[in-house]
C-alpha positions in Angstrom: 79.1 32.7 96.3 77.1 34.8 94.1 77.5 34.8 90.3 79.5 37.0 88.4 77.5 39.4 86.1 79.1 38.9 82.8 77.4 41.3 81.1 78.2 44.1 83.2 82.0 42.7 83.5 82.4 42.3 79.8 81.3 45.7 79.4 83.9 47.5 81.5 86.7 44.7 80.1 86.0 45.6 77.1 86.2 49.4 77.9 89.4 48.6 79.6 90.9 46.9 77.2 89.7 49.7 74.1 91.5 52.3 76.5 94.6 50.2 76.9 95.2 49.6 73.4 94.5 53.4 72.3 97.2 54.2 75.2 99.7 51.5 73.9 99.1 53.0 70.0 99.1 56.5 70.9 102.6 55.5 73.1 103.9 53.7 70.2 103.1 57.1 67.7 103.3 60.4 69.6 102.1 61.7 72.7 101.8 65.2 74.1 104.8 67.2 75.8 103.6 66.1 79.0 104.0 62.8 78.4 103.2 61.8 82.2 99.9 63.9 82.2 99.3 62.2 79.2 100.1 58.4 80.7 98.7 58.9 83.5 95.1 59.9 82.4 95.3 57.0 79.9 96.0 54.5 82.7 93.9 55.6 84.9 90.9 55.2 82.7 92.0 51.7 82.0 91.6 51.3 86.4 88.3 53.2 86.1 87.0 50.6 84.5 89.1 47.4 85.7 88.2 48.6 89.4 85.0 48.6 88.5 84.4 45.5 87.0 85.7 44.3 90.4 83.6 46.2 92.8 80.0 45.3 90.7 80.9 41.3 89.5 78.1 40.2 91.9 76.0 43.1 91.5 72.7 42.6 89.3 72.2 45.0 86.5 69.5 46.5 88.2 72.0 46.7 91.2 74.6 48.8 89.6 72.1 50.9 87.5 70.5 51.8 91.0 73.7 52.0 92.9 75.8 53.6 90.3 75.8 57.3 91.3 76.0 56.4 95.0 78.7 54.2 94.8 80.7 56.0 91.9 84.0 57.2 93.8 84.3 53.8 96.0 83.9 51.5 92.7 86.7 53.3 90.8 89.0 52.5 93.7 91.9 50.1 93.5 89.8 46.7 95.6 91.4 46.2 98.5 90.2 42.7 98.6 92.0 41.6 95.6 94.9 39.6 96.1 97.7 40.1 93.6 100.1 37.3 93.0 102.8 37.1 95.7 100.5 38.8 97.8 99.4 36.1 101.4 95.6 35.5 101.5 93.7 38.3 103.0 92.1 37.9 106.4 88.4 36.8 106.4 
């Protein structure tokens, strides 16, 4: 199995995890009328950058620097070959 590319994976969890705790202050204070528009943009930069983590682990940096614009849309993607608890194995 390839090795995880921590430096590119600590970059986007740390992105993720800057997003979520803006989203969780800005909850916690005040948020916009639309409060779904609001949640929903918020969360989904915290996927942007989880689902990417997941789709470039093995990727070099040269890899995803070259691949990036390409492969933009399919990396922000929920994986579908991540199991979440509960879930049976997925087929090989």
């Amino acid at each position: 199995m390839p090795r995880l590319n921590r430096h590119v994976l600590g970059f986007h969890l740390r992105e993720a995890e800057q997003a979520l705790a803006e989203l969780t202050v800005a909850l916690q204070r005040s948020i916009p009328d639309d409060e779904d528009s609001f949640f929903e943009v918020g969360l989904a930069h915290v996927y942007h950058h989880l689902n990417f983590a997941w789709h470039i682990r093995h990727l070099t940096d040269a890899e995803s620097d070259r691949e990036q614009h390409r492969q933009f849309s399919a990396w922000r993607q929920f994986p579908t070959d991540l199991r979440l608890p509960g879930e049976p194995p997925h087929p090989k």
